[in-house]
C-alpha positions in Angstrom: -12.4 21.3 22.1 -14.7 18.2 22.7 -15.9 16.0 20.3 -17.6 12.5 19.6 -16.0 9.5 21.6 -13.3 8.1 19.1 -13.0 3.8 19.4 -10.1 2.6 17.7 -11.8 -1.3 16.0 -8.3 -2.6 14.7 -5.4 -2.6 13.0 -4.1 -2.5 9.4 -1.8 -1.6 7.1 -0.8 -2.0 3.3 2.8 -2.0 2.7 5.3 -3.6 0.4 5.9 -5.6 3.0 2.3 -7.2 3.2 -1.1 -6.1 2.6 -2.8 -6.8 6.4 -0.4 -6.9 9.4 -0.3 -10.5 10.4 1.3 -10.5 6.3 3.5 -7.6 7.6 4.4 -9.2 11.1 5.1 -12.7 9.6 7.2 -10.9 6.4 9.4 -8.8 9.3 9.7 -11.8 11.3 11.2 -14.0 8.0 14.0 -10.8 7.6 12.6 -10.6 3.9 12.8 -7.4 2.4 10.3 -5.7 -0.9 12.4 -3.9 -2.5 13.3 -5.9 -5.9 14.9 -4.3 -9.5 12.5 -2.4 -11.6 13.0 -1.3 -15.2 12.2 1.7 -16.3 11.5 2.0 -20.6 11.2 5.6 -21.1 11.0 5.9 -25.3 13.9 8.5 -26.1 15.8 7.2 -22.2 18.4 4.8 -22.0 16.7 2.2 -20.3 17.7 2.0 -16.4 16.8 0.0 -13.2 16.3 0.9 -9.8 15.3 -0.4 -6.3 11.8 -0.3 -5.7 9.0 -1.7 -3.4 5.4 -2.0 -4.7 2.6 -2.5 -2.7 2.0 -5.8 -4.7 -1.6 -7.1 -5.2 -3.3 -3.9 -3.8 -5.6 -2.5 -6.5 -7.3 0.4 -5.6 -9.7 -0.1 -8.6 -12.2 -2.3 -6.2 -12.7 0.3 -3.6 -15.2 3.4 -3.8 -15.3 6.1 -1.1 -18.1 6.9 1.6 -19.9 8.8 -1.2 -19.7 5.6 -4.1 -16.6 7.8 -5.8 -13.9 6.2 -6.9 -10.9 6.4 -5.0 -7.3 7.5 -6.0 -4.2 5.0 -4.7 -3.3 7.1 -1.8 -6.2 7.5 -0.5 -7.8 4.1 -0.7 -4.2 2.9 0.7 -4.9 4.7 3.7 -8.7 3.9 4.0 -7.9 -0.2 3.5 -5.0 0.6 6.2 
């Protein structure tokens, strides 16, 4: 099956790690790591913490979809990437 040429522009990625990947290159290269304690207040629960890493200061909230409608976090995580 043949389609449209395909041009790949760039590169990019959002990860805990850094939200571009000159953040990501320069994080790797420093041997830091994203994963930091997170508590968890569930009403009724004990209250625990685990290891987690967030994709810090990504918020999904400013980005719309090709047709102006909001997007959820997954998907405008892999759009911005």
């Amino acid at each position: 099956m043949k389609g449209a040429p395909l041009a790949i522009t760039g590169l990019g990625a959002v990860t805990p790690l850094g939200a571009n990947v000159r953040a990501l290159h320069d994080t790797l290269s420093d041997n830091l790591c994203a994963i930091a304690p997170r508590e968890v207040v569930i009403e009724g629960v004990e209250r625990f913490t685990f290891g987690a890493a967030a994709c810090a200061g990504f918020d999904e909230r400013q980005l719309r979809g090709p047709s102006g409608v909001a997007l959820d976090r997954g998907a405008a995580l892999a759009l911005t990437a």
